[in-house]
C-alpha positions in Angstrom: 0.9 8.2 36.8 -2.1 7.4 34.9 -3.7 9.5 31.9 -7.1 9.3 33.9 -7.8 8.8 37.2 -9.5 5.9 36.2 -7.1 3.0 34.8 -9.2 1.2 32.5 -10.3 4.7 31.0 -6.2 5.4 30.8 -5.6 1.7 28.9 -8.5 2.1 26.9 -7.4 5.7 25.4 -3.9 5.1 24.8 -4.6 1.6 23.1 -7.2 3.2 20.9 -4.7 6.2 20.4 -1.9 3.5 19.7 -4.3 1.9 16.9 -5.1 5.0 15.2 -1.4 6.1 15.0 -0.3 3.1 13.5 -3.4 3.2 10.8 -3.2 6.9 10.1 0.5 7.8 10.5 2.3 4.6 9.5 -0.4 3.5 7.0 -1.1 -0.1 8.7 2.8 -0.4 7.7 3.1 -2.6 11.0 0.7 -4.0 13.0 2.6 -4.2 16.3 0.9 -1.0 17.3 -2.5 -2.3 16.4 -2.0 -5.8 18.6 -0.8 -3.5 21.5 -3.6 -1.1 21.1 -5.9 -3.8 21.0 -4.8 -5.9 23.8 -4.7 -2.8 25.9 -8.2 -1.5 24.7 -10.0 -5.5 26.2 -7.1 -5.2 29.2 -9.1 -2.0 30.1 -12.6 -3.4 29.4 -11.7 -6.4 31.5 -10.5 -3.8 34.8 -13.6 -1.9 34.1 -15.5 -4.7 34.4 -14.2 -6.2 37.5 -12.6 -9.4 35.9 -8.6 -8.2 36.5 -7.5 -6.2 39.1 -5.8 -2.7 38.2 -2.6 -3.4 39.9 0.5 -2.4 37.2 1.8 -6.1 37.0 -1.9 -7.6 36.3 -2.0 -5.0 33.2 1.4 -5.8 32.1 0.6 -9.5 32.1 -2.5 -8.8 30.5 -1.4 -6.6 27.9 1.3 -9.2 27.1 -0.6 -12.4 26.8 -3.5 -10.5 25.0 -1.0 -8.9 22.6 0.7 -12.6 22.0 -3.1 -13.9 21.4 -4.3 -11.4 19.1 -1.2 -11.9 16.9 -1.5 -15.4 16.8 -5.5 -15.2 15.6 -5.1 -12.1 13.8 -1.7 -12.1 11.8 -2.8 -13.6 8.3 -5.8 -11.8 8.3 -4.1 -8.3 9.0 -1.0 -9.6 6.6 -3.5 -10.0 3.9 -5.6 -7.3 4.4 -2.5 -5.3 3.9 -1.1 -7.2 1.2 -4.6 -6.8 -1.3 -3.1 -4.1 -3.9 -5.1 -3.1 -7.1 -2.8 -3.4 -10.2 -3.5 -0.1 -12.4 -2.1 0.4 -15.5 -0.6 3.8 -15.0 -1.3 7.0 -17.0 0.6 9.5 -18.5 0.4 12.6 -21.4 2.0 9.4 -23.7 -1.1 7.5 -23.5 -3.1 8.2 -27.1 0.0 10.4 -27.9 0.5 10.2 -31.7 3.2 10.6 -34.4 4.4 10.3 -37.4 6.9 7.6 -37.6 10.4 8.4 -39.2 11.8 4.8 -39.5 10.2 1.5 -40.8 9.1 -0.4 -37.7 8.6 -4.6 -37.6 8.1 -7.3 -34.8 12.2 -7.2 -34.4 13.1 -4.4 -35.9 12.9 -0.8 -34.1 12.4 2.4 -34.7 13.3 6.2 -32.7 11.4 8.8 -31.9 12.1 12.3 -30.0 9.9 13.6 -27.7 10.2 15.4 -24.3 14.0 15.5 -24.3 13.8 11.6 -24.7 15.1 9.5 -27.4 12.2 6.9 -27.3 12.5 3.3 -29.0 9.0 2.9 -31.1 8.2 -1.1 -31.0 5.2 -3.0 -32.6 3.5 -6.0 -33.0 3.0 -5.4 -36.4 4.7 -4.0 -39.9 4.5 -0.4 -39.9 6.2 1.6 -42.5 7.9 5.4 -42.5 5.5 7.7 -42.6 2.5 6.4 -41.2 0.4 8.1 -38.3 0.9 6.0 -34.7 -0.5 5.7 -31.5 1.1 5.2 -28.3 -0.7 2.1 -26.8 1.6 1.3 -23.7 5.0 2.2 -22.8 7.8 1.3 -20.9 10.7 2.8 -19.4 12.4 4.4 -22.7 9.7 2.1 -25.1 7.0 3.0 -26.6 4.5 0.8 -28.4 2.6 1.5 -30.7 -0.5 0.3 -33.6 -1.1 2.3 -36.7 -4.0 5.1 -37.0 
């Protein structure tokens, strides 16, 4: 029945097993994996040790009170850990891009410019008049702003 002959070694291995699938394969998406894992990996320390008996419905109790405690001390901690995101400013071939601009451009007024099979709307801060050399400093879906050269 067991993985090992030994059950603590058996709850031990599938609990780290269990942790390590849900951190590798499901990207820490859930932690109900990680609790179980956990709770199984003490479960088995505490039958190797001699503190809980081995019989299947002490390790089912066990797993199951350990799982409830270990969400209840661990569930901010893990939902922050896995809510912490950097916010980068992505990159693209448009970033520095430059043109020459075909249309006068103002705060509310704005311009069009071809490029890669898309008709781009040129926005900017500033007056810039036909004719002049821009840079695209950000953009946005079918937007591009941009500063004079």
């Amino acid at each position: 029945m067991w993985l090992f002959s030994d059950v603590s070694q058996s709850l031990m291995a599938v609990g780290l097993l269990m942790a390590v699938i849900d951190v590798l394969v499901f990207g820490f998406a859930t932690f109900f994996l990680t609790l179980i894992g956990l709770a199984m990996l003490v479960s088995g320390a505490l039958i190797y040790f001699g503190i809980i008996s081995d019989s299947t419905a002490t390790v089912l109790i066990s797993v199951a009170i350990l799982t409830a405690i270990f969400s209840l001390l661990l569930w901010k901690p893990l939902k922050q850990l896995q809510s912490q995101s950097e916010h980068k400013k992505v990159t693209s071939d448009l970033d520095g891009y430059q043109f020459t601009l075909e249309q006068d451009i103002d705060n509310g007024v704005v311009g069009k410019h071809h490029y890669s099979g898309i008709d781009w709307k040129v926005e900017s801060d500033q007056p810039i008049s036909k004719g002049t050399k821009v840079e695209v400093l950000e953009f946005k879906v079918g937007v591009l702003l941009v500063k004079a050269c």
